[in-house]
N, C-alpha and C positions, 0 to 999 in steps of 0.2 A: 240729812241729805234730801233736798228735794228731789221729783220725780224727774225733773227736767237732768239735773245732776245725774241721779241715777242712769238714766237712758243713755248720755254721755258717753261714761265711765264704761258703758255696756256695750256701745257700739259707735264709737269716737268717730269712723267714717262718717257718720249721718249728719256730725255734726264742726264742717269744716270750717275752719278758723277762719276769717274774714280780712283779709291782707289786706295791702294795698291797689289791688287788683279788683278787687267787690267797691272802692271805694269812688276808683276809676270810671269803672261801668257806669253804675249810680248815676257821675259827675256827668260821663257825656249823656245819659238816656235826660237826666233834666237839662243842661245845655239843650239840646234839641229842640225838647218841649218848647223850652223861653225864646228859642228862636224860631219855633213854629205858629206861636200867638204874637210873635212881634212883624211877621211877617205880617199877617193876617191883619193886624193893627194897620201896619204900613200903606199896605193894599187899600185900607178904607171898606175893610169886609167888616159888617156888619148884617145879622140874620133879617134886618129889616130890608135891607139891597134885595138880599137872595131873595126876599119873598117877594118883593115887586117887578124883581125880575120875570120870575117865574110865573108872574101873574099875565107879563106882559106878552110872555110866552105863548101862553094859552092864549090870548089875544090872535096873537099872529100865526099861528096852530089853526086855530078857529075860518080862519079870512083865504085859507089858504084851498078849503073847498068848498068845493067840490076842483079838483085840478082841471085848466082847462088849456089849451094851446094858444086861442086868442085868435086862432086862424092865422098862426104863423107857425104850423106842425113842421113843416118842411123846411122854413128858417134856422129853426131850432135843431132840425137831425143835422143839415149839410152844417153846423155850428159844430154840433158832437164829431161830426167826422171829422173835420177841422181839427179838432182837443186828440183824436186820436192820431191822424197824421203828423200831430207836432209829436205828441209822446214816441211814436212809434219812431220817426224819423232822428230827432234827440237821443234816442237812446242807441240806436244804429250805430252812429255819428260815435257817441262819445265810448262805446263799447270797441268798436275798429282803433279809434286813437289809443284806449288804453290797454290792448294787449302788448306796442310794442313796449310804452312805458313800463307795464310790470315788468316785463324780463329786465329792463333797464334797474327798476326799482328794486329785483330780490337778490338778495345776497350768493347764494350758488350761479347765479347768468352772468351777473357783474360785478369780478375781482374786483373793481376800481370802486375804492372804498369813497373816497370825495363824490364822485360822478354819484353815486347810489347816496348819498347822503342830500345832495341838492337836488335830486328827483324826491324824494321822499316829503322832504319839507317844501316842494313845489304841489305835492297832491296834496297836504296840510291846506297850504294857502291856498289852493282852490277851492276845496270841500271847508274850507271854512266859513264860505259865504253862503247862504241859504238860493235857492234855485230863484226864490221870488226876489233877491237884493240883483241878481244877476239881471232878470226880466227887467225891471226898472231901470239899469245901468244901459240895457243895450235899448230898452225904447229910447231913452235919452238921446242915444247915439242914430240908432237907424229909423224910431218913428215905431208910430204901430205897426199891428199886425202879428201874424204868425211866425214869421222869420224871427224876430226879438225870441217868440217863445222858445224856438226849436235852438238857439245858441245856448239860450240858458240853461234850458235842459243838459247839453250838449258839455257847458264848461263846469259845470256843476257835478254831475255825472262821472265826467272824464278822471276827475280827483275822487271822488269816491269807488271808482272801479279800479281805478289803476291800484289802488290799495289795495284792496281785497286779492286783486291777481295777482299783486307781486308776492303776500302772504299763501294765495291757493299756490304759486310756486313753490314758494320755501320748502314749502310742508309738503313737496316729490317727492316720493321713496327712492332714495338715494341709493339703493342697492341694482335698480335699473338703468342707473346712470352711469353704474361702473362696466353693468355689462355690455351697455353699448361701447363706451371706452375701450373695452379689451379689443373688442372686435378692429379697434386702428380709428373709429371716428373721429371729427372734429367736432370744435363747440356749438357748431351749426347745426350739424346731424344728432347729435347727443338732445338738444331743443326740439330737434323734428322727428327723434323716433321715442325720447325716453318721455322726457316731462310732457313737450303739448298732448299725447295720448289722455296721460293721467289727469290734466289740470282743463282738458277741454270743457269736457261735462260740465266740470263747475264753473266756466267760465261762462256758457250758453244757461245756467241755473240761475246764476246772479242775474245775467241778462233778460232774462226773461221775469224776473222779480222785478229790475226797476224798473222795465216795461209798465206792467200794472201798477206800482206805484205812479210812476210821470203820467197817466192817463189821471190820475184822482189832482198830482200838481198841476200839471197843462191847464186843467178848471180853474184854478186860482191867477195863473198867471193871466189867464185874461183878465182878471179886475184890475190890474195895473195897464192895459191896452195892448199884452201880447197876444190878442185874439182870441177863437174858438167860444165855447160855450160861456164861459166867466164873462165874457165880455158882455152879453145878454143878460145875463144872472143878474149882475150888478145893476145891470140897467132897469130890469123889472123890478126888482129890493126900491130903485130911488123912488121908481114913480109909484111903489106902493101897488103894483099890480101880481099881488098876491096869487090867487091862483092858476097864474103863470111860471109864477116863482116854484112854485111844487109841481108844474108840469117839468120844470127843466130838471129838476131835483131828482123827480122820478125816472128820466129821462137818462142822467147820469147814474143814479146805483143802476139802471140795469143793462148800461153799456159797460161798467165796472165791473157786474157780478157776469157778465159775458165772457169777457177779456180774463179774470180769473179763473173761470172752469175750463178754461181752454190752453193756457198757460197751466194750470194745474197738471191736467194730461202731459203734454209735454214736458214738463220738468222729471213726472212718473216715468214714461220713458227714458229719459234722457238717464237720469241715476238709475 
């Protein structure tokens, strides 16, 4: 009897039998693999890309200072303020619309199972288009500017909070819900003393999270012509005026790490 046998035979635990379940595993961890070098393939990744990329990186790293304004410092702030009046306003907007939608959308507010079924798959289909296909769709429609920004924040937005809020409902401690009940209430008063106490906080939590988020998208959608800072960004990138580009950059993380330490506080508060 080998040693391997012996060991076995001596503590059979250590040595579990290999089903078809080990064979499984196995199967999907090399699937993956094959599909994670076939990707790669796909994409046209090759380690000779990455290194000329990143050559070209440092290139443009390099050109980028000393950061300067160009003598348009003040162009570029009332641009930031711009990026942040959309975000701010966008998210307003689409946070107001979607409280009355969640109650619509959670199942304890709204018996009517159809009606809660076509709210639900309508904040699907909203939040299934990214903020930036929205920006595009409505410059199309209304032309540049900041207005295009602030809808798409707005429709965007609206679908992905409405969600969250009719879930932050669900999940009301329902045993407050009975006690308001006992006391004779209706379903009106039952929403206005039991759940919106409980669900407000996080209702004003999430709010103030896509806040800071829509302040870093607001940037982007200006490169499609919804205004604010992106819109300059883009423009300095074309003609190659580089250490302008890392003024506006700088420009924006520390209007971003603002709006986060500040929202931070408040959210501390608020839970």
């Amino acid at each position: 009897m080998t040693r391997i046998e012996t060991a076995r035979a001596a503590c059979p635990e250590a040595f579990p039998a290999r089903d078809w379940r080990w064979f499984a595993k196995f199967s999907a961890g090399a699937i993956l693999i094959v599909l994670f070098f076939a990707g790669l393939a796909l994409l046209g990744f090759t380690p000779e890309r990455v290194w000329r990329g990143l050559s070209r990186l440092g290139n443009v790293g390099a050109m980028m200072f000393p950061p300067t304004s160009g003598g348009q410092a003040w162009v570029y702030i009332k641009a930031i303020a711009e990026t942040v009046a959309m975000a701010f306003i966008g998210t307003l907007v689409a946070s107001i619309v979607a409280v009355p939608l969640g109650f619509i959308g959670a199942k304890n507010t709204m018996p009517l199972g159809p009606i809660r079924f076509v709210t639900r798959r309508g904040f699907d289909v909203i939040r299934g288009l990214d903020s930036l296909i929205w920006a595009i769709v409505f410059v199309s429609v209304i032309g540049l500017g900041p207005f295009a920004g602030i809808l798409a924040i707005a429709v965007n937005d609206t679908g992905v909070l409405a969600k969250l809020y009719a879930e932050a409902i669900e999940n009301a401690d329902a045993d407050q819900n009975k006690g308001i009940r006992a006391t004779g209430a209706g379903r009106l008063q039952v929403i206005r003393f039991a759940i919106l106490p409980q669900v407000l906080p996080v209702f004003l939590s999430n709010t103030l999270y896509f806040f800071e988020s829509n302040v870093r998208s607001a940037t982007i959608l200006g490169v499609v012509g919804a205004g604010g800072i992106g819109l300059y960004l883009m423009d300095r990138i074309l003609v190659n005026k580089w250490p302008q580009v890392a003024f506006i950059i700088l420009l924006i993380l520390v209007t971003v790490a603002v709006i986060d330490a500040i929202s931070y506080r408040i959210r501390r508060r608020l839970i």
